[in-house]
C-alpha positions, 0 to 999 in steps of 0.5 A, spaced: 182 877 877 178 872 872 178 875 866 186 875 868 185 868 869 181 865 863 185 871 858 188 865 854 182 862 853 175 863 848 170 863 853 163 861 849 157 860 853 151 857 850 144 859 854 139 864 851 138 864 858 138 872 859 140 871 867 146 867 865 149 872 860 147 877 865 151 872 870 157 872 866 157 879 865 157 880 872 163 876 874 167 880 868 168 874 863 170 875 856 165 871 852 162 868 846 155 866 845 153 861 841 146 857 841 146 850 837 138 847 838 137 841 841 132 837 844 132 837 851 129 830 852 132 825 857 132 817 859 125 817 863 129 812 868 133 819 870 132 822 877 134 829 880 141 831 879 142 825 874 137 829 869 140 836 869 147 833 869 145 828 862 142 835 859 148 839 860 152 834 857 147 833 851 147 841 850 156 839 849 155 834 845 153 839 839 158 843 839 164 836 836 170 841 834 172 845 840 178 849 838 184 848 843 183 854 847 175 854 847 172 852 853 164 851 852 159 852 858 152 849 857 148 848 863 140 846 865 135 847 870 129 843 872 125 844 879 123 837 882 117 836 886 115 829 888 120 825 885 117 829 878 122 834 874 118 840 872 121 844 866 119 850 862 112 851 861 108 852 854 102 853 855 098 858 860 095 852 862 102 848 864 104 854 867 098 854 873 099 847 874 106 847 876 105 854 880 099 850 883 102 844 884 108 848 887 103 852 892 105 851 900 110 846 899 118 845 898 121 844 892 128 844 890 132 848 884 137 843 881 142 846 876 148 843 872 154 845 869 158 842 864 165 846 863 168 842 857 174 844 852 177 839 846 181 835 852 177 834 858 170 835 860 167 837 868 160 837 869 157 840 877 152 841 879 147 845 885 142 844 889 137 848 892 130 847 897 126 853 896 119 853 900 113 857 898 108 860 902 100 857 899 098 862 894 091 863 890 088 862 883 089 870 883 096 871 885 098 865 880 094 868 874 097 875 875 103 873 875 102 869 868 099 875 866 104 880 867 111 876 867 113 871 862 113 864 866 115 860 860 122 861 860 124 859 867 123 851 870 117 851 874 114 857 871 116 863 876 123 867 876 126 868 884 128 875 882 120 877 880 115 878 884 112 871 885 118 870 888 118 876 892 111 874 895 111 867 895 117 864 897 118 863 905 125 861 905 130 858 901 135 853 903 142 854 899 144 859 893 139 863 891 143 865 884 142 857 883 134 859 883 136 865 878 139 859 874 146 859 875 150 856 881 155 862 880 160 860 886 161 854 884 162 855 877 167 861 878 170 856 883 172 851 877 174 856 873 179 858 877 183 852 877 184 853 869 
């Protein structure tokens, strides 16, 4: 129903993020993927929803000649905890911290789309609380040590087993957690 729909256009999406890909290819998209580099680097002034939808739109922003058909999707995720954005961790050191600060408490899982052609451009974006349950220094560096955590905002995957074992309960989309709020993403791109 989808691919039918976007036919006429050149889907491409830009995210190294496998999970994304794997998303697209899920909803059966023909598309491109094209990565240009940027510096994700926000106003420190921004909060929740306002930075993921400033970074999203600053991964458009490098792609400046869109063809007519080509429609570009750029997305960003943080994990936000106390007024504070956690992003990907680079060191093993970040990630404990991060995973330490997340144990026993709510956080919440923003993610931003933007959906933008040469003439016109639409940013969304998802929200979704996730509670964890309070976990140890072994659990934590276990899952360091055998999971990759540095690609994923907050440190952890959902899909992986700290969040097999961790998480209480989620309120919201789960996929929003994996890293794409696909519903509303497939929702906007049916009114193409």
């Amino acid at each position: 129903m989808l691919r039918d729909k976007l036919k006429k256009f050149n889907i491409i999406l830009a995210s190294e993020s496998p999970r994304r890909q794997k998303f697209f290819k899920d909803l059966d998209i023909d598309f491109t993927i094209q990565i240009k580099k940027v510096q994700e680097i926000y106003p420190n002034n921004l909060i929740g929803t306002e930075i993921t939808d400033y970074l999203a739109d600053l991964k458009s922003k490098e792609f400046n000649n869109l063809k007519i058909k080509d429609i570009l999707i750029t997305s960003d995720t943080i994990v936000w905890l106390n007024n504070e954005a956690l992003g990907k961790p680079k060191t093993k050191e970040e990630a404990y911290k991060m995973l330490r600060s997340l144990s026993g408490k709510k956080h919440e899982v923003i993610t931003s789309i933007s959906i933008k052609s040469k003439n016109f451009q639409k940013i969304l974006n998802d929200i979704t609380a996730v509670y964890f349950k309070e976990i140890s220094d072994e659990e934590i560096y276990y899952y360091i040590d055998n999971y990759s955590p540095f690609d994923k905002a907050g440190a952890y995957g959902i899909q992986e087993w700290l969040g097999f074992i961790a998480i209480d309960k989620i309120d919201g989309s789960f996929f929003n957690v994996v890293g794409l709020p696909v519903h509303k993403l497939y929702k906007e791109l049916l009114k193409l």
